[in-house]
PAGU-122969 format. One line per 4 residues: number of its first residue (from 1); their letters; for each residue x, y, z of C-alpha. Coordinates in steps of 0.25 Angstrom, whole numbers. Example, Ala and Ser with C-alpha at 12.3 -4.5 7.8 and 13.67 -1.06 7.14 Angstrom:
BEGIN
1	AS	49:-18:31  55:-4:29
//
This chain:
BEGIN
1	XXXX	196:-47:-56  187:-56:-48  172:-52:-44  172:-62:-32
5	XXXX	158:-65:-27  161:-76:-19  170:-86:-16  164:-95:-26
9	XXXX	161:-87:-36  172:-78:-43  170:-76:-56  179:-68:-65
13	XXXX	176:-52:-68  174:-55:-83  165:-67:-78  157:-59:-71
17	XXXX	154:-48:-81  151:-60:-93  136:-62:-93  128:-75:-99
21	XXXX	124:-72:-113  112:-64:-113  97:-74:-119  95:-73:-133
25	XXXX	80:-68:-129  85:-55:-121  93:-51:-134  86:-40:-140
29	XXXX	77:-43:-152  85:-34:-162  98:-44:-161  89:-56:-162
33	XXXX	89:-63:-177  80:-73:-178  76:-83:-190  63:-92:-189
37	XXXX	68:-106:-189  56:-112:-195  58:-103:-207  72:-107:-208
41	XXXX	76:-122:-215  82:-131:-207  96:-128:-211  95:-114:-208
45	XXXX	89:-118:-196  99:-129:-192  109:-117:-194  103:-107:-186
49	XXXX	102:-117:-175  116:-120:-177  120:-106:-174  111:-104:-162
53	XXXX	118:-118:-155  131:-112:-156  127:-99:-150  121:-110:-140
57	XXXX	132:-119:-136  140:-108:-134  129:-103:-123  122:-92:-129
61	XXXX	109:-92:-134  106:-92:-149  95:-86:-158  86:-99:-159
65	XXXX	90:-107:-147  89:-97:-134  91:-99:-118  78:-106:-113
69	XXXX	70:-94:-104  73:-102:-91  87:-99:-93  95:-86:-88
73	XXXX	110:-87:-93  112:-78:-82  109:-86:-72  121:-95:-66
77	XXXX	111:-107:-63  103:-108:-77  119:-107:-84  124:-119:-76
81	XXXX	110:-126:-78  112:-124:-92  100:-117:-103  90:-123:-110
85	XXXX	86:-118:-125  74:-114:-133  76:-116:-147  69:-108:-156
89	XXXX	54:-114:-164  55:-119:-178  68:-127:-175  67:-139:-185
93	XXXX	66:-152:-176  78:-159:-180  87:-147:-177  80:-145:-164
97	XXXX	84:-158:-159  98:-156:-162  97:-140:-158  92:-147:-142
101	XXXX	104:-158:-141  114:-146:-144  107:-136:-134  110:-147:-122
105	XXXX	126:-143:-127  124:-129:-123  115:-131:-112  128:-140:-104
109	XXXX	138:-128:-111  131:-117:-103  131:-125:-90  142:-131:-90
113	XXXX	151:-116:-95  142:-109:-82  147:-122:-74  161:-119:-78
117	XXXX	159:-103:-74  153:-107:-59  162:-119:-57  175:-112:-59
121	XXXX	173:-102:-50  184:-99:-41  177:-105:-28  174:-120:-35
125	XXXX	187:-121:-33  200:-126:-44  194:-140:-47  181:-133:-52
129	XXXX	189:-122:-58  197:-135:-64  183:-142:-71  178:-131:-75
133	XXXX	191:-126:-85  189:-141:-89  176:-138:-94  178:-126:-99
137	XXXX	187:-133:-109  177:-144:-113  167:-131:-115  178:-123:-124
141	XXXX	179:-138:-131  165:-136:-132  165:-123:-138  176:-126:-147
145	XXXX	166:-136:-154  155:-126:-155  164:-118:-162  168:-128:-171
149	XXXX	155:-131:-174  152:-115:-177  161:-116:-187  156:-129:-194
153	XXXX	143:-122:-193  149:-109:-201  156:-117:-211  150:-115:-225
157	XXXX	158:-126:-231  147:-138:-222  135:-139:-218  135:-140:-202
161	XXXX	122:-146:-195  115:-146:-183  118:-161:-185  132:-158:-185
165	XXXX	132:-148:-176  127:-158:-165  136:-170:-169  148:-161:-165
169	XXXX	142:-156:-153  137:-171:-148  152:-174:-141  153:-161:-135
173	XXXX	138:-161:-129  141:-172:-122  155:-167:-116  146:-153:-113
177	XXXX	136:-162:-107  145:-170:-98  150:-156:-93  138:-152:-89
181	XXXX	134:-163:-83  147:-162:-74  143:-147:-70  129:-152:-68
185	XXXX	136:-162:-57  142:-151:-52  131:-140:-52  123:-150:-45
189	XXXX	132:-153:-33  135:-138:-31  122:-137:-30  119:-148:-20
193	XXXX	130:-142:-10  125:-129:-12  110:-134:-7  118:-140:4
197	XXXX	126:-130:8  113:-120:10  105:-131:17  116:-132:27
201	XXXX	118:-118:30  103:-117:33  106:-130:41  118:-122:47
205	XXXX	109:-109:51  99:-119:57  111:-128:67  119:-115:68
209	XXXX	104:-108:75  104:-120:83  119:-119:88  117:-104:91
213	XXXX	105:-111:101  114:-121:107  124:-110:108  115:-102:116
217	XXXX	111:-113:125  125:-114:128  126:-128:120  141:-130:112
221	XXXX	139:-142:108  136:-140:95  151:-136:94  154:-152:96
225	XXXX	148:-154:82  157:-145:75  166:-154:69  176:-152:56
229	XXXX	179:-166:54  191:-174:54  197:-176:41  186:-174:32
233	XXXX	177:-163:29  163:-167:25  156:-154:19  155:-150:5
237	XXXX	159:-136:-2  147:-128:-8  152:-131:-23  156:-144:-29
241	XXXX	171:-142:-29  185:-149:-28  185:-164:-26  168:-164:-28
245	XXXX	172:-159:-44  181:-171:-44  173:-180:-38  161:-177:-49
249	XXXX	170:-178:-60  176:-192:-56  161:-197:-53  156:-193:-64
253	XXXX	167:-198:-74  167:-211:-68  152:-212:-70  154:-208:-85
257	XXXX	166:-216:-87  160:-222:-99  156:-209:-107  169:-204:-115
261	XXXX	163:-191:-116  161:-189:-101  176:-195:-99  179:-183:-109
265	XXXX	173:-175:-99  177:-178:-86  191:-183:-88  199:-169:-91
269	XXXX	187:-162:-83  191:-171:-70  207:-170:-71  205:-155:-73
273	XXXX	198:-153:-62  207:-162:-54  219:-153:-54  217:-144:-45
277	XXXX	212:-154:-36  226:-162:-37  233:-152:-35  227:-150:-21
281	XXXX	229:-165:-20  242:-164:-24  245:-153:-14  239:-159:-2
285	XXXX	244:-172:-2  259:-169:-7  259:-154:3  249:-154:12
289	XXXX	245:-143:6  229:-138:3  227:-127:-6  212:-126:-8
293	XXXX	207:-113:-10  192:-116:-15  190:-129:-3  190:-139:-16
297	XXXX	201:-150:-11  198:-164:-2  204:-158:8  201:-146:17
301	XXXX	210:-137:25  203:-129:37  210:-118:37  205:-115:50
305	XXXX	212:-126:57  224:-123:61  237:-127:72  236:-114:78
309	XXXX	220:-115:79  221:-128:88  223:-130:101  235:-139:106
313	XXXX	238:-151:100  225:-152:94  231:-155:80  222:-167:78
317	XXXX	210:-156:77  220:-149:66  224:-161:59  210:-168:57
321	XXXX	203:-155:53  213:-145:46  211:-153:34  200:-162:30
325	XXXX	196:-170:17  183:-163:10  175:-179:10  165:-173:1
329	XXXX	174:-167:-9  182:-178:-14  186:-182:-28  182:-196:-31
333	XXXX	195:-204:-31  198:-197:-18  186:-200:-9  189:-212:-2
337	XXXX	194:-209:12  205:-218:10  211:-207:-1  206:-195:5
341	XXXX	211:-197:19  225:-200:13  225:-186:4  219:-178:17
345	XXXX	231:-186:27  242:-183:17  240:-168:15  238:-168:31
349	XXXX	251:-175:33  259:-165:24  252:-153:31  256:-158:45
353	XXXX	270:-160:41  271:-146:35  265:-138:48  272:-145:58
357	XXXX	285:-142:50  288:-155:45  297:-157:32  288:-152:19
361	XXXX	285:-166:16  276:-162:4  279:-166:-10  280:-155:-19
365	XXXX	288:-163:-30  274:-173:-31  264:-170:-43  253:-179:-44
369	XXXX	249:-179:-59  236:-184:-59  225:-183:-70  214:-181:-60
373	XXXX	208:-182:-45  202:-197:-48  217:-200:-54  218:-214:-48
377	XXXX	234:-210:-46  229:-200:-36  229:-212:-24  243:-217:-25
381	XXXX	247:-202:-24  238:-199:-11  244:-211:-6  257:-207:-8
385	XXXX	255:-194:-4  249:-199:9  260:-209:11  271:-197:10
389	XXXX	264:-187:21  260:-199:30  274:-203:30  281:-189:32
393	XXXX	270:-186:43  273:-198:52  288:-196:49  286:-184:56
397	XXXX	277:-188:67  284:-200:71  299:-197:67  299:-180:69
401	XXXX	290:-179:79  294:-190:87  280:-197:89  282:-209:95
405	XXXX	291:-201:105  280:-193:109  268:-204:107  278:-210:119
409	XXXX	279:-198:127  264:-197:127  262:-211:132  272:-209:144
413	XXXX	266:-196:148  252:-199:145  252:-213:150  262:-214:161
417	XXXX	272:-223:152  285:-221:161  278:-211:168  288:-210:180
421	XXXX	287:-195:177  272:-195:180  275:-203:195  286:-192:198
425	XXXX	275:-180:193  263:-186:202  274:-187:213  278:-172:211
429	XXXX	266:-167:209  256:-173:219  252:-162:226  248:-153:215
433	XXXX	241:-166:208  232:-168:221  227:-155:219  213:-151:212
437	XXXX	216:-149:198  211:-134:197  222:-129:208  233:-138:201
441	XXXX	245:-132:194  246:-137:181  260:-129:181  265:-136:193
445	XXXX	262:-149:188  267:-145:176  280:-143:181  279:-155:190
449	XXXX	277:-163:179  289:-157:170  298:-161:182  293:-174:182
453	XXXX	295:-177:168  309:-171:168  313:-178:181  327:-184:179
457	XXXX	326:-200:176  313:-199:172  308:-205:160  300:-193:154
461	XXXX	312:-184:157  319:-189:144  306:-188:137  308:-177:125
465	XXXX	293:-173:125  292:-171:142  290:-157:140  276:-158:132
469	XXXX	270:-165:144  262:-155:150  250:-155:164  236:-154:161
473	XXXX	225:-154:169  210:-160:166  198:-154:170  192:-168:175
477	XXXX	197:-183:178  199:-192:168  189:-201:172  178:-188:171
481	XXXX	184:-184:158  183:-198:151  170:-199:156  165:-185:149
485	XXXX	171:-191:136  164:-203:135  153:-197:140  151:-183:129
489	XXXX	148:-186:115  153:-176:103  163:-171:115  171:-158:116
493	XXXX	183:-159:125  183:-145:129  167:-147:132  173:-162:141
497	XXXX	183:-154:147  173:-143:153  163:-152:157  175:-160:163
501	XXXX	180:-147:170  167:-148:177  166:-160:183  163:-166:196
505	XXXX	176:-172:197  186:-161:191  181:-154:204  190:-162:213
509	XXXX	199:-164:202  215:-165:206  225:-161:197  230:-177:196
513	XXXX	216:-182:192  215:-169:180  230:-171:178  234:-174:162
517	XXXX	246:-172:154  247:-165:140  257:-166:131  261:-155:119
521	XXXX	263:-163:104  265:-154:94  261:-154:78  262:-164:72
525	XXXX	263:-173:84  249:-167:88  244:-174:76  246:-187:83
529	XXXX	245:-184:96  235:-173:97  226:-167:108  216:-179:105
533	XXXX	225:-190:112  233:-180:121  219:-181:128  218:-196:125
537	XXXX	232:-197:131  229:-188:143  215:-198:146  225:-209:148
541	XXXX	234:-202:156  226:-197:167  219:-211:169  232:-215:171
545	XXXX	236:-206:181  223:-208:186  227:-224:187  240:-219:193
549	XXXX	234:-210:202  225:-220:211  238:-230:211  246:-218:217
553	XXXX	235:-215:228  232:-231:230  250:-229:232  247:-220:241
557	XXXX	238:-227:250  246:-239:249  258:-230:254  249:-227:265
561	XXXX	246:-240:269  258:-245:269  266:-235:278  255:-229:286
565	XXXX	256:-235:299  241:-236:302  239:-244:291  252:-253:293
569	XXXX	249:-256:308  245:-267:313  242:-275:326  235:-286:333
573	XXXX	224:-276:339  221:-267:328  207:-270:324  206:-281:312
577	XXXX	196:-271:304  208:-263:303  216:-273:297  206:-278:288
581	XXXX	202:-263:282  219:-261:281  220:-274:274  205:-270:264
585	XXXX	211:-256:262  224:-260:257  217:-274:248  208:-264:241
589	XXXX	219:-255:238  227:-263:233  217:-269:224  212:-253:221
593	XXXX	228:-252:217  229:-265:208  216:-259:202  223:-247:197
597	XXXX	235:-256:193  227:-263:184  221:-251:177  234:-243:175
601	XXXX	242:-257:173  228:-259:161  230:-245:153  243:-243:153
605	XXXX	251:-257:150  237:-264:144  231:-253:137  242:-241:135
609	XXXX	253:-249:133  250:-259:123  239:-248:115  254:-239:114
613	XXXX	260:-251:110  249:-251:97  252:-238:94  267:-238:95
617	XXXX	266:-248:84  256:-241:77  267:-231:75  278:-239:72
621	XXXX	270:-247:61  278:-246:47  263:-246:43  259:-233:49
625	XXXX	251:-225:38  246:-211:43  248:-200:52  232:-201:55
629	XXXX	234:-216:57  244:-214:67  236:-203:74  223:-213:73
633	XXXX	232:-223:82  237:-215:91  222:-211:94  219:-225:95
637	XXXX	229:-228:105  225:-219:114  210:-222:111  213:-236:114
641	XXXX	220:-233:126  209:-224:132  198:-234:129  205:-246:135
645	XXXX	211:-239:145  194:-237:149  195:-225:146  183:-222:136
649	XXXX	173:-231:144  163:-225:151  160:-236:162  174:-239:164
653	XXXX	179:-226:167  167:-224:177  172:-235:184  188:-234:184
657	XXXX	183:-219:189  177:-228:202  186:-236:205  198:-226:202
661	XXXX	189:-217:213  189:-226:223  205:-231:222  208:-216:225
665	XXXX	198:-216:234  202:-227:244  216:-223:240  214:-209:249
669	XXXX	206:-218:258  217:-225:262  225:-214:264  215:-208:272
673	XXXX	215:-219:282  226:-219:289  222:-210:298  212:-220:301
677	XXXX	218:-230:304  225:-223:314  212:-223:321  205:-234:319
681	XXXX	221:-239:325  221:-236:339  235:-241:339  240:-232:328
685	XXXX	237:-221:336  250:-211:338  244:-198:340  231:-190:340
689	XXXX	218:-197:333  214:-192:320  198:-193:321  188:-196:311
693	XXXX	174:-188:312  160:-193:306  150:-187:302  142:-183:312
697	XXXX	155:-177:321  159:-189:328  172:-195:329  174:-210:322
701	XXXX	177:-220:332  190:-230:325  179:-241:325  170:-231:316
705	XXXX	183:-225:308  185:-241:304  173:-243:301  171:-231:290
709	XXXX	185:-236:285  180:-250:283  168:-244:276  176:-235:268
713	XXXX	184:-246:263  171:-254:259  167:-243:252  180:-243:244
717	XXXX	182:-256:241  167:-259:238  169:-249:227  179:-252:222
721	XXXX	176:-266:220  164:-263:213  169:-253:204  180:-263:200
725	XXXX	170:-275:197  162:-264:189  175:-262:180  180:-276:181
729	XXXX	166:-279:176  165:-268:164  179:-270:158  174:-286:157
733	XXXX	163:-280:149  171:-269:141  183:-279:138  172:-289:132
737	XXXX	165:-276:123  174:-267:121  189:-267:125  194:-282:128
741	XXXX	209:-276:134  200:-273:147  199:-288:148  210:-287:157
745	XXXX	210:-276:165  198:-283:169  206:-295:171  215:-288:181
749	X	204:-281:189
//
């Protein structure tokens, strides 16, 4: 039976019920036989003495040498501390001396045997439990020799002395002393955390008052700093435990390599208290498998993080933070990031393989026989180990999942690589893209789209992965939404989406301008292409369709212009003013239309394509050493592309944002004038007059019509122009600080 107190510190029934042997001076007198030691010779003395240090070493008091009055062997505290004596008067001086050196032996037995009793409990965890049985057998060695010398003390046949007595006990004090020392070590870091983990929690009470204010105030932003890390865990447990123990052990028996005795010590103590702590190892980094009942291992499962519990295709969330290394619990010869990364990305790799239902990779055939954690052969064993997961986790990403195929898939979708579908979808669909977003059906486009892509000739049509694309509507442009990135430190997308959602411009926002694609990536793929770049992907896309956008509206007034009989007429009496506006409109936008060219022809072939080209070799490379590293390249393609796409600058987004305005503004302009020329033509006229009323009611004259088209297309141009030298001007000075590759869009503008 168990009398649990709590989690750490169960103790036994037949523990609980044995008591610290009662103080020689709370013994009633009656059972109290005591000799005057100065009326005694000294050998009868030495021989009393004798008696009462065996009593001693074996943690009781004795008749002439008692428990100091300081010390309660009932207290947990003074035990661990260990006593301190009083030896009775009229001690000769030379036995004294050697009575004192012994009494240090049996101090360091007390605290050391009440170490092993709070150390081993069931919450300190196996590698404690592990130390202390190998301290329990240097304190039965130590036992044994106090037997040893009871019985030479007993033996008529020689004369035992006090002399004796301590030469025999001189090895043994000094193994004694250098266990308790160790538990000193120990004693003191529990300590420590203990005082640090009260101070916090009054730190706690006093942040967590100020949170409940901010919550009343209607401020969340505190929930921002929440964080559970990525990959590593930084807080310490209340008890020194697991790869702390090791880490004490290794230190201190480096430092005291030079002392045999201490070597004597700490070698059998350190691999004994390694084992359990290998086999954790061992179980991680061959199976994937953490079994850790009392938090002691490197590394740490959160339980509470799990696939169900995550949203879509956030897998990056549950593969960064589901398991994390335990940085300030690490033995010694496992602390460099270098090693610790490996042991934390093996058993992660062999997890993953096992949940998604991939071939059990794990092997269970594979016994490390090491002697202990700091066991130099420990290294070429993590490497291996690491080597075999990396290896069966891209084997299955690349070759089973097929993630190149889909890597591709992603790029013609998302970056309108081949994107004849996407030409037939804006065809098909361009009365409900022209609509405000919020009275948009995303069904319908979504169905539009699926026709699109399954369109007979097409080239998504034989696509495998067509039917994960799916319609998704933003809550602001692209332009707003970078902006709001840029612009909010310590951000939270749900936070930039609502203030998105809200403004200026998401009013009069058409489906087309919010339109953006999603794609569905199942686990393990979602590893590699998790919610994180879907985003990064969708950013790209929609200032693509945006660049495609303006050149289909600048298509459209082109088309106008070129079959609208208004604007193709021409005769000896129509007004020069005319001609010259007809010839300004159509200079401008053409030059508006070799404008978007460059940009569109800039990010795709100068910036998408060769970046893809990087990445695709990244993947093919012989050389290619993790799962993580292909994850860290796959983000840093789509980083690169986002920045020098100008994407991530504030002053150039402003400004393509202008000019990008104003193309789609003179684009509708164009359209819109027809009609006026038909009157500002007297010649072009074929039926009733559409008229054009100012302000103040009156009807324009043709000669007052011109002239508002004249100053509109003024307006236009001088805008335009402007904004462009602004651009032409910043990506001079942004190609020279930050990214050369914008050297020569700016050559082209």
């Amino acid at each position: 039976p168990m009398v649990i107190l709590n989690a750490t510190t169960a103790v036994s029934a037949l523990a609980n019920r044995v008591k610290p042997p009662i103080k020689a001076t709370h013994v009633p007198k009656r059972y109290r036989r005591v000799l005057a030691l100065e009326q005694q010779t000294i050998r009868v003395q030495e021989v009393l003495i004798m008696e009462d240090l065996l009593s001693i070493l074996m943690g009781e008091e004795g008749i002439y040498i008692k428990f100091s009055e300081s010390f309660d062997p009932n207290l947990e505290y003074d035990r661990l501390t260990g006593p301190d004596y009083r030896i009775s008067k009229g001690i000769d001086p030379y036995l004294r001396d050697f009575t004192v050196s012994i009494l240090k032996t049996a101090s360091y037995y007390i605290s050391v045997d009440s170490f092993i009793e709070v150390q081993s409990k069931e919450g300190y965890g196996q590698v404690n439990q592990a130390l202390c049985a190998g301290l329990r057998t240097v304190l039965k060695q130590y036992l044994t020799l106090v037997t040893r010398l009871e019985e030479q003390l007993y033996d008529s046949s020689t004369q035992f002395t006090l002399h004796n007595f301590h030469l025999q006990l001189t090895d043994m004090s000094r193994l004694i002393w250098q266990a308790y020392e160790l538990a000193k070590i120990i004693r003191l870091e529990n300590k420590q955390r203990s005082e640090n983990f009260v101070r916090n929690v009054y730190a706690g009470l006093d942040d967590s008052t100020n949170m409940a204010q901010e919550m009343a105030d209607g401020n969340n932003q505190f929930f921002d700093s929440l964080d559970m890390g990525i990959g590593v865990t930084n807080s310490r447990s209340m008890v020194c435990k697991g790869g702390s123990i090791l880490r004490i052990l290794a230190d201190r028996k480096n430092r005291l390599s030079g002392d045999p005795i201490a070597l004597k010590l700490l070698n059998p103590l350190l691999q004994q208290a390694s084992a359990p702590y290998l086999q954790k190892l061992n179980a991680w980094i061959h199976k994937g498998v953490v079994v850790d009942p009392a938090d002691e291992f490197m590394v740490q499962h959160h339980k509470g993080i799990s696939r169900e519990g995550l949203e879509m295709d956030y897998m990056d969330e549950y593969w960064e933070n589901r398991y994390t290394i335990r940085t300030k619990e690490l033995p010694l010869l496992l602390s460099s990031s270098d090693i610790y990364e490996k042991i934390l990305l093996a058993g992660k790799y062999l997890n993953v393989i096992r949940e998604c239902g991939g071939v059990d990779v794990s092997r269970e055939d594979l016994q490390d026989n090491f002697k202990s954690v700091e066991d130099n052969a420990i290294i070429p064993s993590i490497n291996s180990a690491f080597s075999h997961a990396n290896k069966a986790l891209l084997e299955l990403l690349i070759n089973t999942h097929n993630l190149k195929l889909r890597l591709s898939s992603l790029k013609q979708y998302f970056f309108l690589d081949k994107a004849d579908f996407f030409i037939n979808f804006l065809d098909i669909a361009e009365t409900e893209l022209k609509k405000p977003v919020k009275r948009a059906s995303a069904k319908r486009l979504q169905y539009l789209l699926d026709m699109a892509l399954r369109q007979p000739g097409s080239i998504s049509s034989s696509d495998p992965f067509n039917e994960d694309v799916t319609v998704d509507f933003a809550h602001s442009s692209v332009i707003d939404y970078l902006l709001e990135i840029i612009n909010v430190s310590g951000i939270n997308p749900d936070e930039v989406r609502e203030a998105s959602a809200t403004s200026l411009s998401s009013k009069n926002l058409t489906a087309l301008s919010a339109l953006q694609l999603d794609f569905k990536i199942s686990f393990p793929l979602s590893l590699v292409i998790s919610r994180k770049t879907i985003v990064r992907y969708q950013l790209i896309f929609r200032h693509l369709v945006s660049l495609k956008n303006i050149e289909r509206q600048l298509d459209k007034a082109w088309i106008e212009q070129a079959k609208s009989k208004s604007w193709r007429f021409e005769s000896e009496t129509q007004s020069p003013r005319i001609r010259v506006w007809k010839r300004k409109t159509i200079n401008l936008r053409l030059k508006m239309m070799l404008f978007i060219q460059h940009v569109q022809y800039y990010c795709t072939v100068e910036i998408i394509e060769p970046n893809w080209q990087k990445l695709q070799d990244n993947l093919n490379r012989a050389e290619l050493k993790t799962v993580d590293t292909l994850m860290q390249n796959h983000l840093f393609f789509l980083d690169t592309s986002l920045r020098e796409c100008m994407l991530t600058n504030e002053r150039l987004l402003k400004i393509l944002n202008k000019l990008f305005l104003a193309c789609r503004m003179f684009a509708e302009f164009l359209i819109q004038q027809t009609k006026s020329l038909e009157i500002v033509n007297p010649e072009m006229a074929s039926g009733p007059m559409v008229t054009f009323i100012k302000r103040h009611g009156q009807e324009m004259t043709p000669e007052e019509l011109l002239g508002w088209m004249e100053t509109k297309y003024t307006h236009y141009e001088v805008n335009f122009n402007h904004h462009l030298n602004v651009l032409i001007e910043s990506l001079d000075y942004y190609a020279a600080t930050e990214t050369s590759c914008l050297f020569s869009l700016c050559a082209k503008l």
